[in-house]
N, C-alpha and C positions, 0 to 999 in steps of 0.2 A: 394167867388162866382165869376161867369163870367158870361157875357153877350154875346147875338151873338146876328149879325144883317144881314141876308141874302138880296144880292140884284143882282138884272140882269136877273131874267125870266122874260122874255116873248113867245112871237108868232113867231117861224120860221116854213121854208118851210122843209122839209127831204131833208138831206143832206147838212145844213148850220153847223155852226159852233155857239159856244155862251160861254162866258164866265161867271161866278157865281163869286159874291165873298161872303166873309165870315167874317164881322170885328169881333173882340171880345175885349173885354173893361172887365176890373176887372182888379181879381189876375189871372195876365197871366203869370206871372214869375213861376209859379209853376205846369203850365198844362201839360200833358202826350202826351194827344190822341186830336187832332182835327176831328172828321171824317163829310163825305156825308153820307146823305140815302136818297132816294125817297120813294115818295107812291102815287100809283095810284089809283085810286076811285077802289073801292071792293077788294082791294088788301092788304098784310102784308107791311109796311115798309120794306124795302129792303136796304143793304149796297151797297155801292156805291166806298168809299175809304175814306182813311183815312193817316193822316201823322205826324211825331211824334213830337211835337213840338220842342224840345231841337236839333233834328238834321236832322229833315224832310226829315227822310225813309218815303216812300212812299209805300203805297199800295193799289190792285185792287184786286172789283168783278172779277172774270173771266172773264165775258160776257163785262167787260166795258174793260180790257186790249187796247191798241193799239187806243181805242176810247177817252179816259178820261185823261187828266194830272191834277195831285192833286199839287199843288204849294203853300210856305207860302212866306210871305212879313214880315219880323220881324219889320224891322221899321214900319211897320204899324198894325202890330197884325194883317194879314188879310191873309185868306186861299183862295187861287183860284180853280177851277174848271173848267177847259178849256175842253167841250167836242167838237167833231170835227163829221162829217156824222152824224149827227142826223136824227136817224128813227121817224119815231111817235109810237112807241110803248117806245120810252122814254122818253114820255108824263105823270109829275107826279108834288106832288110838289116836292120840295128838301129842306134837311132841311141840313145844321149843327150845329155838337152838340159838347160837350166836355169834359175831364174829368181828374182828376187828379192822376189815376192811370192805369197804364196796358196800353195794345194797344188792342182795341177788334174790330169784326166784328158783332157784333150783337149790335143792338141798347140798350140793356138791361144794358150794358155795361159804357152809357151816361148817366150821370148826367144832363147836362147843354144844353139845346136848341133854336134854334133860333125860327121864327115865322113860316120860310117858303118861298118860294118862286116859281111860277107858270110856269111850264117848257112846253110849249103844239109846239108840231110839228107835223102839218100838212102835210098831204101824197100830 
């Protein structure tokens, strides 16, 4: 099993910048997939990115491309999420998750979840 621990939402203005990180703690020697997803109050869960542990390919939503870099830290187990121009419409929590086989975009895909984390930017 593995564990995740999301940290770094909070409160910006549209248009700032904000970092996520993402620790995970267990059997991480054996993980596949780290990925992002948000979700917005009345909304599906949504992918976000994702990167592959063993050699962090990285990859985007479409819509987050050029906005979002997905980055790990081995020495530290920890996946970042640097997103850059923040609209408020991506105001959501953010979770990541994890998983020991495949590389997927759909959350159904993850096993392993963090708590969350509260991403809100104001217009």
């Amino acid at each position: 099993q593995v564990q995740l621990v999301e940290s770094g939402g909070r409160e910006v203005q549209a248009g700032d910048s904000l970092r996520l990180s993402c620790t995970v703690s267990g059997r991480t020697l054996n993980l596949a997939t780290v990925g992002w997803f948000r979700q917005a109050p009345g909304k599906e869960r949504e992918f976000v990115s994702r990167i592959t542990w063993s050699n962090s390919r990285a990859a985007y939503a479409d819509s987050m491309k050029g906005r979002f870099t997905i980055s790990r830290d081995g020495a530290n187990n920890t996946v970042y999420l640097q997103m850059y121009s923040l609209k408020p419409e991506d105001t959501a929590v953010y979770y990541c998750a994890a998983n020991f086989f495949g590389t997927y975009d759909d959350f159904k895909g993850y096993a392993y979840w963090g708590q969350g984390t509260q991403v809100t930017v104001s217009s």
